[in-house]
C-alpha positions as CSV (number, residue, x, y, z in Angstrom):
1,X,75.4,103.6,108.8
2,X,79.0,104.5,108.6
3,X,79.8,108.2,108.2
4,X,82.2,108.8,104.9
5,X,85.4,110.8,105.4
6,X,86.2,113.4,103.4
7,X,88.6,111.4,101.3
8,X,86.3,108.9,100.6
9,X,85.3,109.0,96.6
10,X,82.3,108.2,95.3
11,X,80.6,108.1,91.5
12,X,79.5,110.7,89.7
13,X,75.9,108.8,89.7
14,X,76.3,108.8,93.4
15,X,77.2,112.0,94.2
16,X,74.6,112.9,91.9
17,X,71.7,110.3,94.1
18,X,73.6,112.5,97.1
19,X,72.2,115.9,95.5
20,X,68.9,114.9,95.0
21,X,68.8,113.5,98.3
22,X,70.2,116.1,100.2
23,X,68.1,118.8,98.4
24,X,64.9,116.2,99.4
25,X,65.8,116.6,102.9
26,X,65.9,120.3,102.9
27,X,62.6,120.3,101.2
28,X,61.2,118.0,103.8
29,X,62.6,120.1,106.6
30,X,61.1,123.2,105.6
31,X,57.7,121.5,105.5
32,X,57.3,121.3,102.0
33,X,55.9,124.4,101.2
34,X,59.2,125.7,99.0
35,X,58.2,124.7,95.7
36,X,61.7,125.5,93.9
37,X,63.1,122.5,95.9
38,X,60.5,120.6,95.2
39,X,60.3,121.3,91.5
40,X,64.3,121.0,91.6
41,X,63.8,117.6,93.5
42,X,61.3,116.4,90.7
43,X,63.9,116.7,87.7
44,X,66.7,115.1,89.6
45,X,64.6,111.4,90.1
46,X,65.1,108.8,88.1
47,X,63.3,107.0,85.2
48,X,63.7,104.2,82.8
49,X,67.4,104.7,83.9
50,X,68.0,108.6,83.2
51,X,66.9,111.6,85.0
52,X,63.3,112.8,84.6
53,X,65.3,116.0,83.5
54,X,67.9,115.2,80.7
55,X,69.0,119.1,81.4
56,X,70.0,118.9,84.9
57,X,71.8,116.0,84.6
58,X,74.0,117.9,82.1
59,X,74.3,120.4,84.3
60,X,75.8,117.8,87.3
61,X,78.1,116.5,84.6
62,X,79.2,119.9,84.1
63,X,79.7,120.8,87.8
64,X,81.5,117.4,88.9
65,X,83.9,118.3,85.8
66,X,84.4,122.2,87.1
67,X,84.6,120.5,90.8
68,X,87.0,118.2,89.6
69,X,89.4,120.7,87.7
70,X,89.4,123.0,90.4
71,X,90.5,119.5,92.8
72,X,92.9,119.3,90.7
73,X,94.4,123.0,90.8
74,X,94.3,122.4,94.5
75,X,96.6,119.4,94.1
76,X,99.1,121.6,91.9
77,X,99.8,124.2,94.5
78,X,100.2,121.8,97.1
């Protein structure tokens, strides 16, 4: 598996596969007893091609956009 550099873009679908992932892991790690995470975890998956929760996928719209603008701040100053 290559290791991604910080540069490296992906798409917001990714990124948003990279959340649910991610927050998976950290469920799994603290032996699946934190039932936030895993009721988190349960919204973010996928079916029939949209997430099990329409709501949160809104709400990783709206953070890649905030994300995004503040990228683009960043850029400004530089």
């Amino acid at each position: 598996m290559n290791i991604m550099n910080t540069i490296d873009a992906i798409t917001i679908v990714e990124g948003y596969d990279a959340m649910r992932i991610f927050l998976e892991a950290v469920w799994r790690r603290h032996g699946k007893t934190d039932e936030e995470i895993k009721f988190l975890v349960g919204g973010l998956k996928w079916a029939d091609g949209a997430p099990v929760d329409p709501t949160m996928w809104e709400g990783w719209l709206a953070a890649v956009q905030i994300a995004c603008v503040g990228r683009t701040h960043e850029s400004a100053k530089n």
